[in-house]
C-alpha distance (Angstrom), angle and dihedral (degrees) to the residues before:
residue distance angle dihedral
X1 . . .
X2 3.71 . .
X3 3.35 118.4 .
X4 3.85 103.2 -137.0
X5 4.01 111.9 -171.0
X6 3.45 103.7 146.7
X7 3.58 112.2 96.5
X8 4.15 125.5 -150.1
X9 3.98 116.3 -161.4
X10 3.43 108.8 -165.5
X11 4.13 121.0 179.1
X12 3.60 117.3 -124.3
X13 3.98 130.8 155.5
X14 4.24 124.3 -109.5
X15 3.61 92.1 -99.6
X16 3.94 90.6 57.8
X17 3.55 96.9 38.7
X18 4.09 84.3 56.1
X19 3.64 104.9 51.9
X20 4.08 86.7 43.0
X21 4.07 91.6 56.4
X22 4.22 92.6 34.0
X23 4.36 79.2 56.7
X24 3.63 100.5 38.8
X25 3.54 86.9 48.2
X26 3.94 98.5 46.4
X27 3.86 88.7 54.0
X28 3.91 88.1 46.7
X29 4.12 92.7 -117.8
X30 3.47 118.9 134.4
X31 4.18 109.9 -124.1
X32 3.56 99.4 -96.6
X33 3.70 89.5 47.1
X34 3.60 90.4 45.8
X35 4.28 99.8 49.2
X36 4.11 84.0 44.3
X37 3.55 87.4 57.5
X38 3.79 96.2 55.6
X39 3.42 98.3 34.2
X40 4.15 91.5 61.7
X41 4.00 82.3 46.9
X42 3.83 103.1 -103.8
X43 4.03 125.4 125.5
X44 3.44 121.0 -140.4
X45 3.49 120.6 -146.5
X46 3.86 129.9 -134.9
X47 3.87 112.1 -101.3
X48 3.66 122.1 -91.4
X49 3.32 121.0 -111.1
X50 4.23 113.2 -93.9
X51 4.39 83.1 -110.7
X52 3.64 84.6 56.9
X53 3.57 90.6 60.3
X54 3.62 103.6 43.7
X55 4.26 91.6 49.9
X56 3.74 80.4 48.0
X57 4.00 90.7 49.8
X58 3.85 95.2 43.6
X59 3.94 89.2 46.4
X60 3.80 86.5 56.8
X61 3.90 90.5 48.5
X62 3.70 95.9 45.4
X63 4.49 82.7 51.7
X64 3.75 92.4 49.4
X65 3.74 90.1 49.1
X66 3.96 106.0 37.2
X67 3.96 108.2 78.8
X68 4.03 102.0 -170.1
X69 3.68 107.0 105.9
X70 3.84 82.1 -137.7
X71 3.34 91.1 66.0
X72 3.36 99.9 38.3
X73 3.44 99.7 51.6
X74 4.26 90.8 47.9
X75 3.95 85.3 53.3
X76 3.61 97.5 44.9
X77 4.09 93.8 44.6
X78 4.34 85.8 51.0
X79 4.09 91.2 47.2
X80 3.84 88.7 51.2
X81 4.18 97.1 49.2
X82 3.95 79.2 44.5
X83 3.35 105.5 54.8
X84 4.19 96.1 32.8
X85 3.98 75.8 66.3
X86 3.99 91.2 69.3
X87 3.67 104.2 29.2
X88 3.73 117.7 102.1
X89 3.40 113.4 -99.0
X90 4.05 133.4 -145.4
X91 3.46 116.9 -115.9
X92 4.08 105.4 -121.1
């Protein structure tokens, strides 16, 4: 863990400081997490739903369990496009 104890103040107005917590806290990041993500050029995306998570989980189990390389290879290819969905992203 990083131990962060320098401390930025930046001035922004109500309306900014708004839509900065209403994202930080769609992609479940608190708002220092959130600005530290943008500023180094990545973009967090909003949290999945919880049903996202369990097809996601029961894809993994049916990969883990399946041993055809057909199947395999299907399951891992759909996991991948899944989770590049969620993962932050860096702004081009």
């Amino acid at each position: 863990m990083l131990n962060r104890t320098i401390q930025l103040d930046i001035r922004v107005t109500q309306e900014e400081k708004q839509r900065f917590e209403q994202a930080a806290k769609a992609c479940g990041l608190s708002l220092s997490r959130y600005v530290r993500m943008r500023l180094s050029g990545r973009v967090p995306q909003p949290t999945p739903p919880l049903e996202y998570q369990q097809i996601l989980t029961r894809l993994t189990e049916l990969y883990q369990r399946e041993n055809t390389p057909q199947v395999q290879a299907e399951l891992l290819n759909t996991l991948l496009a899944i989770q590049s969905t969620t993962l932050p992203r860096r702004e081009s």
